[in-house]
N, C-alpha and C positions, 0 to 999 in steps of 0.2 A: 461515130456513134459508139462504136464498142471501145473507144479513146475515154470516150466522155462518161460509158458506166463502168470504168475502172478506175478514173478520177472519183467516182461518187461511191464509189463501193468501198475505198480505200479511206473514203471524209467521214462517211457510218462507222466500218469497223473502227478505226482510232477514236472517233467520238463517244463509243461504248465503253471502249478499253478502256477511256479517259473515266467513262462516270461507273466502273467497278473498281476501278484504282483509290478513284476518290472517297467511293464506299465506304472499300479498306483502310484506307486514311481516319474515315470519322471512327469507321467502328474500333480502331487500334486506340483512338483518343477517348473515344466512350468507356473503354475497358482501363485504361489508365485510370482514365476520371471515376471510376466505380474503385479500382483497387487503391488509390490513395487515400480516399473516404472512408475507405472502410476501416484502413491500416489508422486514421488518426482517432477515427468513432470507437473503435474497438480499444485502443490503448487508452482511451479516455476515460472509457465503462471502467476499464480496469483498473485505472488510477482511482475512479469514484469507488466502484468497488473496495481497495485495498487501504484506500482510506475513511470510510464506512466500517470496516472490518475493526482496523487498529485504532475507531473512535473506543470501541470499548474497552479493548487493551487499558487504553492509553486514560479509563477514566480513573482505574486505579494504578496506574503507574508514574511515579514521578521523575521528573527531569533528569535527576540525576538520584541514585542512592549508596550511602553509603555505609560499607559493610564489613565486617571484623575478615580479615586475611586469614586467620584460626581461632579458631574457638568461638562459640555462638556469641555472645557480648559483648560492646563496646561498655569504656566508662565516658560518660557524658553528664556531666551536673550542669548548671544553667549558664555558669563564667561560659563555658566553654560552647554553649548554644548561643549566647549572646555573641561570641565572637565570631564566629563563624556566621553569624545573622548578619556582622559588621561586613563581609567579603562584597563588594559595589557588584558582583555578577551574581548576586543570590538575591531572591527576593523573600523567601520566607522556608524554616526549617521544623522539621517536627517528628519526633522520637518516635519509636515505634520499636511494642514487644510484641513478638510474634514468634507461637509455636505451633507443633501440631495437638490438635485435642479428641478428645471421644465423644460424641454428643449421646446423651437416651433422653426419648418424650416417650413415655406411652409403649413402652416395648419397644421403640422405634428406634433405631440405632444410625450413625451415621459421624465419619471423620470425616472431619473439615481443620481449617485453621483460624485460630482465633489473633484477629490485630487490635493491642493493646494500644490507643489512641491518646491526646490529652485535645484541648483547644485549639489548639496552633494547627495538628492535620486539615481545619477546612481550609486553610490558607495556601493548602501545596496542592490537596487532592478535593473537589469538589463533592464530597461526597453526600450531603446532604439534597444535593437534585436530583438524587437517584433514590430516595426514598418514595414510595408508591404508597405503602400502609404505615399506618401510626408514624412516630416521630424520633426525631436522635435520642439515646439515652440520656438518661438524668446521672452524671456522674459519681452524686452521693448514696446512689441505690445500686446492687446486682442486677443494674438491666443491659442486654446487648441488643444488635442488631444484627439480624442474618439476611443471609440473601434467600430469593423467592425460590429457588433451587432446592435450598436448605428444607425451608420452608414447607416446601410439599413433597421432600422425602419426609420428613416426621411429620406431615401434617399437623402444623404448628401455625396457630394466629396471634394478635397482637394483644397483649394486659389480659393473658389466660391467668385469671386468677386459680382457677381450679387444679390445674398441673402446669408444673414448674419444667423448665428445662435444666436436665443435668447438666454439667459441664466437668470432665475429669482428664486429668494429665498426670503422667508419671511421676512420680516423688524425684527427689535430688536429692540427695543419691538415690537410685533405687535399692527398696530395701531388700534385706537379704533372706530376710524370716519368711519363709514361704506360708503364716500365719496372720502376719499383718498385711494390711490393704498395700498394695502400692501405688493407689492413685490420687489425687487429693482432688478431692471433689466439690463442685459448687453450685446449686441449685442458682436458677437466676430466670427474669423477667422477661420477657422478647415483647420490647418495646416498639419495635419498627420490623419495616418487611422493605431492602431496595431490590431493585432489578437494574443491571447493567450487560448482563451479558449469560449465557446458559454456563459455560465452563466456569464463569468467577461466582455467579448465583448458588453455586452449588459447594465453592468450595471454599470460602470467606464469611466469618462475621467479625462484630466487632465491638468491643466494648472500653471501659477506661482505663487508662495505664495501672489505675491500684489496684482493679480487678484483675487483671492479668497477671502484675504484679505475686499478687496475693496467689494466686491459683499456680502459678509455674514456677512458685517461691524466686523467684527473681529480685537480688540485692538492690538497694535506693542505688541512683544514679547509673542502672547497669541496662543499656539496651538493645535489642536484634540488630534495628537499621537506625539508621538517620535519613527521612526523604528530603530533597533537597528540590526547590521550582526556583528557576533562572530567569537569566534574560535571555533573551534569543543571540546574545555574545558570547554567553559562557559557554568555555571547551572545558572538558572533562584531563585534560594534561593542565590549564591555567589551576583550575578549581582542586587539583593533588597538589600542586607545587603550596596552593596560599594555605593550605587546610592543615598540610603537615606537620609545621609548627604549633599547629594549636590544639591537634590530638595525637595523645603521647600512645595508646596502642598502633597496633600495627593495620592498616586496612588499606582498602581499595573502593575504588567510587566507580560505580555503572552506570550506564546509559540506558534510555529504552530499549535500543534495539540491543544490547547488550542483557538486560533484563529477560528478553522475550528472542531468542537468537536462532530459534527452532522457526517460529512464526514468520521472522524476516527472512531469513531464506528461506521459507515456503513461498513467501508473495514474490520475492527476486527471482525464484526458477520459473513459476510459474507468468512472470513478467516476460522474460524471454522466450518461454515456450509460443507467449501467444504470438511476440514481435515476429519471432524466425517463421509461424506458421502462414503469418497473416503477408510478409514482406513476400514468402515465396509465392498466391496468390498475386503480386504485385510483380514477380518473374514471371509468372503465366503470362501476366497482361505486356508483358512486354518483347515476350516471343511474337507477339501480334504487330507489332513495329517491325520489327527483324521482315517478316513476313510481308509487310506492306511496302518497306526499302527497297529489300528485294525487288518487286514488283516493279519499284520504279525504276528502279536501275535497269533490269531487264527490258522496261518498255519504252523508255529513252534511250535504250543502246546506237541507233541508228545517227539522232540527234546529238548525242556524246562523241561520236565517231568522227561525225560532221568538226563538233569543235576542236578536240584535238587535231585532227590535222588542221584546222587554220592557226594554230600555234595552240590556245588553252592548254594551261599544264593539266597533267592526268591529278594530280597532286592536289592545283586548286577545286578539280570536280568533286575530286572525292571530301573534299572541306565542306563544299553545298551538302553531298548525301550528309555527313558525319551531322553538320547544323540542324536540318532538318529533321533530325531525328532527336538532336536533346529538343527540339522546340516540340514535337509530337511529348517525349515523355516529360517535361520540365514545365509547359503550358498546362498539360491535360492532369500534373501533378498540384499545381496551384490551383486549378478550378476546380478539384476534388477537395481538398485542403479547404477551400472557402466555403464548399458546400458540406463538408463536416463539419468546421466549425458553425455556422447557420443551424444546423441539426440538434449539434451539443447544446447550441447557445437556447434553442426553443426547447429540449430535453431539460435544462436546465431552471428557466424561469415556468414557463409552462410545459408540466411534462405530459406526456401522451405514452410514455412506456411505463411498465409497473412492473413489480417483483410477484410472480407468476401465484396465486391465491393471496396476495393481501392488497392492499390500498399502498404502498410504502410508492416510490416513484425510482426508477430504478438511478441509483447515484451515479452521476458524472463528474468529472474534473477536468478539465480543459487548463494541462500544464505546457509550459514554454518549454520545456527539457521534451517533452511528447513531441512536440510541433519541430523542433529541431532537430529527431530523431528523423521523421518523416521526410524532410529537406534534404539532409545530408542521405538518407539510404535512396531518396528517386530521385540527387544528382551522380550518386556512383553508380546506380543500377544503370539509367539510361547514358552515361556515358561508356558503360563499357557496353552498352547494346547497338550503341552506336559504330563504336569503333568495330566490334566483330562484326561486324556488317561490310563496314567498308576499309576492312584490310584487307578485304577478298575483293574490291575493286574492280583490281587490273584483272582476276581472274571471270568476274563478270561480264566486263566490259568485250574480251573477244568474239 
């Protein structure tokens, strides 16, 4: 009798032991499954985010530009834009003078900078789909275009006939007579209103190369930049080597993220801040393994014992622990991975999240360089949670 309720008392407790074990088991693979979702959900916001951000950048920036090594101007006449039109990795080029200027409406005061344009610029920069009020300038008149920035610091609307906008830049040389003016001045039309972004809205307009010309006394053939749009081939070392021979000043050719170098390392620290915050959230969840191993190993010590002494190496046991532990972090890594991508992918066609007071949907990007990140950091995290687990083995095992 009392044989048979310690046979049965011994079947209960290990049968309980068994289903708090197995508990721990789900819940260490639940928390996996939560933290690798989150690590791929989160990197992805941030990729839509940071390419959302650099859509605006990048409406006035071009692929590549090119720019005088000293002194404000290049010389550029047309042989020399046709040739460099001819390079097979360019697809279209377009001069640009640009300085800084004074703007007055109405008492209203405000520097900005004005880009001296011709035809060719809708071919590199889009800029025409970002006009919201009236339309591009008419090249044969003093009209420009400003941005909505501009715009509603002078409180300035589109073919004000009644007041004009000033436009004044420094003389060249400036003069010395502390009597004469030294600005040259040019009253002009604000034919259009774009919006692209709050920082460029405020700090950009633009009108025709002879207005600019004329206004910043700027030589024929003499200009700021050259913008240059590519093919997704061209390297900024191929595009110096062909260009050199064909322009006799001295210059250098940039890139976007060259262009804007403050911006990109803004978004790359802050890329890494989220990885390293959100991976160590994915340590949390993995202490929870550590903790469940444990368990087992602790609660199979008797069964362990058993097989060791009928020969089983200590060596092969401790291979089972090491395995089932990348299968806890590496299984519950993939089914997280699956169920973020599902999330991104319904975020994506149909969104259900939104940028907090408007209608906009909040941007996603589900990149391959993300997803690879994610793979490679929960096969070294859970392999080394694996192994410090059971390199204490033989020290659990007595």
């Amino acid at each position: 009798m009392n044989f048979s309720f310690f046979i049965a008392s011994k079947y209960f407790v290990s049968k309980s032991k068994q289903k708090v074990i197995n508990l721990i088991n789900f819940i260490s693979l639940f928390l996996v499954i939560i933290a690798s979702a989150s690590l791929i959900i989160v990197l992805s916001a941030f990729s839509g985010l940071k390419n959302y951000g650099l859509s605006f950048s990048n409406s006035f920036d071009p692929d590549f530009r090119i720019e005088p090594k000293t002194g404000k101007t290049l010389f550029v006449n047309s042989s020399i834009l046709d040739s460099i039109q001819s390079i097979k990795e360019i697809e279209a080029v377009a001069p640009i003078i640009e300085e800084k200027i004074f703007l007055t409406f109405r008492e209203k005061n405000h520097v900005a900078y004005l880009k001296g344009v011709d035809s060719s610029y809708h071919k590199v920069i889009p800029i025409k789909k970002l006009i919201g009020t009236g339309q591009w300038f008419n090249s044969e008149y003093d009209e420009v275009i400003v941005g909505s920035g501009i715009a509603k610091i002078l409180s300035l609307g589109v073919y004000d006939y009644n007041d004009f906008l000033l436009l004044a830049a420094i003389k060249k040389p400036p003069s010395l007579n502390i009597f004469n003016n030294p600005f040259n001045s040019i009253r002009s039309l604000v034919s259009g209103i774009y919006s692209s972004g709050e920082e460029i809205d405020s700090k950009y307009l633009f009108s025709s190369s002879e207005f600019a010309r004329k206004l910043f006394e700027t030589p024929e053939n003499y200009y700021s930049y050259i913008y240059i749009k590519s093919n997704a081939n061209a390297k900024s070392k191929t595009l110096l080597k062909k260009i050199t021979p064909i322009l006799k000043d001295s210059f250098i050719i940039k890139t976007k993220k060259e262009l804007n170098p403050v911006l990109y390392k803004m978004l790359n620290t802050e890329n890494v801040a989220v990885y390293l915050i959100f991976t160590l959230i994915v340590i949390i969840a993995l202490f929870n393994v550590v903790g469940a191993l444990i368990m087992m190993i602790l609660e199979k010590k008797p069964n362990l014992k058993i097989l060791n002494a009928i020969g089983v190496n200590k060596k092969a046991i401790r291979k089972i622990f090491f395995y089932l532990g990348l299968m806890i972090s590496w299984i519950g890594g993939i089914i997280g991975i699956l169920i973020g991508g599902i999330l991104l992918i319904i975020q994506y066609y149909h969104p259900f999240l939104f940028v907090p007071g408007t209608s906009l949907p909040y941007p996603v990007s589900f990149e391959f360089k993300n997803l690879i990140l994610v793979i490679i950091t929960l096969m070294i995290l859970g392999g080394i949670t694996s192994f410090w687990v059971t390199s204490n083995f033989n020290k659990n095992l007595k």
